[in-house]
C-alpha positions as CSV (number, residue, x, y, z in Angstrom):
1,X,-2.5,3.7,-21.5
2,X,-3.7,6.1,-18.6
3,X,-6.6,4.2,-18.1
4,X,-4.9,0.9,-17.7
5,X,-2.4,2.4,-15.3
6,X,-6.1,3.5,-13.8
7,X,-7.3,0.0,-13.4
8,X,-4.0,-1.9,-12.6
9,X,-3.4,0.5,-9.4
10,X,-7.4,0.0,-7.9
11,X,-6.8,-3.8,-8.7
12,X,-3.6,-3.8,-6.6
13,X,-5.4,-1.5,-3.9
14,X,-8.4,-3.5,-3.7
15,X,-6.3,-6.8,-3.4
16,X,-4.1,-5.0,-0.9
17,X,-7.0,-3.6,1.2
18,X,-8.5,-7.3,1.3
19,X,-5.0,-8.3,2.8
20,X,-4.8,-6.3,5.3
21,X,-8.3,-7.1,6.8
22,X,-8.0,-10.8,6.3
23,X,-8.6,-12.5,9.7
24,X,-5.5,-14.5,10.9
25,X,-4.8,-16.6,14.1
26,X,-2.2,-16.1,16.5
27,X,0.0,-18.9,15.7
28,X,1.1,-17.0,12.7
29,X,3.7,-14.8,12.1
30,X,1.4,-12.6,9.8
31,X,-0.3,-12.0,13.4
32,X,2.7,-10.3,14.1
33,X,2.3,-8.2,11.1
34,X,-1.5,-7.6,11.7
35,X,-1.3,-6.4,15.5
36,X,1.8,-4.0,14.3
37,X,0.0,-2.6,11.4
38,X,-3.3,-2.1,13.9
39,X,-1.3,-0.2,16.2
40,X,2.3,1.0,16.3
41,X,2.8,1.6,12.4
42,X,-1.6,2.7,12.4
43,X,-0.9,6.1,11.1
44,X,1.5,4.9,8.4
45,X,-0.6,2.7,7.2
46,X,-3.3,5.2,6.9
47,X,-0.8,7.6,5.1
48,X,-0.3,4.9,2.8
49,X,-3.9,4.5,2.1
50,X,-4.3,8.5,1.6
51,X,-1.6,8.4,-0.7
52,X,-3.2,5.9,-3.0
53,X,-6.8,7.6,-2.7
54,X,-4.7,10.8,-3.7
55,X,-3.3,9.0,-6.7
56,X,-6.8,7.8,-7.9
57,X,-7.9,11.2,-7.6
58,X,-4.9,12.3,-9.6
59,X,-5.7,9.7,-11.9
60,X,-8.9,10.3,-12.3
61,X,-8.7,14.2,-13.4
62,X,-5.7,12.9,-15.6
63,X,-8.3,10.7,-17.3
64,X,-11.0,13.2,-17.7
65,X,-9.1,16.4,-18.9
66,X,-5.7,14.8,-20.5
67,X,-3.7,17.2,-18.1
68,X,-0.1,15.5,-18.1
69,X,0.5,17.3,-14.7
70,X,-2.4,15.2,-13.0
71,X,-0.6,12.4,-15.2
72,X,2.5,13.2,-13.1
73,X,0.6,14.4,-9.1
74,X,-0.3,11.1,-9.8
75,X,2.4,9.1,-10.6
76,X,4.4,10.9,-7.5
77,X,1.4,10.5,-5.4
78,X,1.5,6.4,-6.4
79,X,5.2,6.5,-6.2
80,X,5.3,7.8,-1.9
81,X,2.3,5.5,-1.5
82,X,4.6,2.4,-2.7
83,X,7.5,3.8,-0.7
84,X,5.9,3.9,2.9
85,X,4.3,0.4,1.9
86,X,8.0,-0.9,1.5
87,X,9.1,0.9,5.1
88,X,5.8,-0.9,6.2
89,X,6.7,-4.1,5.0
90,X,10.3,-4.1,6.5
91,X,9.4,-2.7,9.9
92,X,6.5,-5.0,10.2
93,X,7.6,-8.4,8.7
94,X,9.0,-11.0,11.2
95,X,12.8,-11.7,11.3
96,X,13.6,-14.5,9.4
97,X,15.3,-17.7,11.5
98,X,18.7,-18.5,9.6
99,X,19.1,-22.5,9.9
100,X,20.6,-23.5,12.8
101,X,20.2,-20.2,14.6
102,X,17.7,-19.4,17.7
């Protein structure tokens, strides 16, 4: 069960990392997203992405020694990573245009 928790949370981070250095044109609102993530929100990202190496790292010792503590570092560790990635998402995304609105 550990290890599959193991593999599903590099899977995710692996497609997530892939995301966020796709190239994208201007036109799009996920420009937007890009330039802010680049700059402004930079060292939240980051955090994010130290979060989630910290939570491998967890994982990992979990995995090798059967410690439930590094079972639970890590689940905390994965836990603030998907927490700043939700304040990431919200502060990054573009407003949605309501029908009939500017």
């Amino acid at each position: 069960m550990v290890a599959l928790a193991g593999i599903a949370i590099a899977a995710k981070s692996v497609l997530e990392w892939k995301d966020a250095h796709a190239p994208v044109a201007a036109e799009f609102a996920f420009a937007r997203q890009s330039a802010l993530l680049a700059g402004p929100l930079n060292a939240r990202s980051n955090a994010r992405w130290a979060l989630v190496g910290v939570a491998l790292s967890f994982l990992a010792l979990a995995l090798a020694t059967g410690w439930i503590i590094a079972w639970i570092l890590a689940m905390g560790a994965k836990l603030g990573a998907d927490l700043v990635e939700r304040e990431l998402f919200f502060r990054a995304c573009p407003p949605t245009r309501m029908p009939g609105g500017c």
